[in-house]
C-alpha positions as CSV (number, residue, x, y, z in Angstrom):
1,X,-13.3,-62.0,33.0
2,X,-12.5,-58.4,33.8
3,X,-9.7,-56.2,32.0
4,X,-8.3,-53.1,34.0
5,X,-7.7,-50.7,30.8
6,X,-5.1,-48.8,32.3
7,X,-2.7,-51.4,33.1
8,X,-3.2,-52.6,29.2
9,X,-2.6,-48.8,28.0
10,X,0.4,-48.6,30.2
11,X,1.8,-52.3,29.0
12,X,-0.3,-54.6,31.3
13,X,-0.5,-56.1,34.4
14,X,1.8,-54.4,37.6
15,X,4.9,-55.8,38.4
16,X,6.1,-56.6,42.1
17,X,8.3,-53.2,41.1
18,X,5.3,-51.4,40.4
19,X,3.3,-52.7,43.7
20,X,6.1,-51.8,45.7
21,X,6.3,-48.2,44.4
22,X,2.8,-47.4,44.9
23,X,2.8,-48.9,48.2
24,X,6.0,-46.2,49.3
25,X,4.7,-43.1,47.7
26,X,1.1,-44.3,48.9
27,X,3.2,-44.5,52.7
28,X,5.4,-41.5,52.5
29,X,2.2,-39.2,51.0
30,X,0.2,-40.6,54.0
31,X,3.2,-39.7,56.7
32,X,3.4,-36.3,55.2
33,X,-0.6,-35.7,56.1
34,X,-0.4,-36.9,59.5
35,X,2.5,-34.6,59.8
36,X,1.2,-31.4,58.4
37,X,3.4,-31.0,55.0
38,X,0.4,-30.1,52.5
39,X,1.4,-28.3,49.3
40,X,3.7,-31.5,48.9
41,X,4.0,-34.5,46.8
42,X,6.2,-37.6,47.2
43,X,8.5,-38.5,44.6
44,X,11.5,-40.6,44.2
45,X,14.8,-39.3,44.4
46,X,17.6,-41.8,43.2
47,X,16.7,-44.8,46.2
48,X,14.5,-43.4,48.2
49,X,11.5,-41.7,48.7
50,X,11.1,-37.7,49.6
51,X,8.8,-35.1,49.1
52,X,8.9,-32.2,46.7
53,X,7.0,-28.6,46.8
54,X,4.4,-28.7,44.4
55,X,5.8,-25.2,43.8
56,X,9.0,-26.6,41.9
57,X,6.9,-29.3,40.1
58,X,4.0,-27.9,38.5
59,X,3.4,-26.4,35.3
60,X,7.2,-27.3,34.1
61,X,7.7,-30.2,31.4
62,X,10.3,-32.6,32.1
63,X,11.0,-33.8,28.9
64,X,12.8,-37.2,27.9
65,X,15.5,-37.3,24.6
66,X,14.2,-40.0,22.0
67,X,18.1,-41.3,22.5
68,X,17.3,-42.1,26.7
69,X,17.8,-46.0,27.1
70,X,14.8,-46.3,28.4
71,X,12.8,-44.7,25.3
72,X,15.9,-46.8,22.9
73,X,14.9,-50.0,24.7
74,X,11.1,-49.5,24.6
75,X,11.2,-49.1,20.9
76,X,13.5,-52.6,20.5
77,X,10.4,-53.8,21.7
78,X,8.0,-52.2,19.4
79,X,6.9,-50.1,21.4
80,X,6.1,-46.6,19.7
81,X,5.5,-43.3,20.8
82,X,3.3,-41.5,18.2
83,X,6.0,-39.8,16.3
């Protein structure tokens, strides 16, 4: 039996959700090649999928509050963060 250690660090095997995601950006990214938008990157914006200049994204931290639901929820679940 084989373990894929990345899934375990990042809570374990990929949902459906998680399939479907990378399948999209995987999509959209590839669409964006064949049609000459480099300096790009796909991202999701609310429902759907767009792309970004890399421009606006790099180098800037998006940081998430330790009172976000999601972060609240994770730790109900044990989860913890290193802090």
């Amino acid at each position: 039996r084989y373990t894929v250690l990345g899934h375990i660090q990042r809570g374990g095997t990929p949902t459906a959700m998680d399939r479907r995601l990378a399948t999209d950006l995987g999509a959209y990214a590839a669409d964006m090649i064949a049609h000459g938008k480099f300096g790009r990157m796909a991202a999701v914006h609310g429902f759907k999928v767009a792309d970004v200049p890399l421009s606006k994204v790099a180098g800037k931290i998006r940081k998430v509050t330790l009172k976000h639901p999601t972060v609240r929820a994770a730790r109900g679940l044990g989860m913890g963060f290193g802090d």
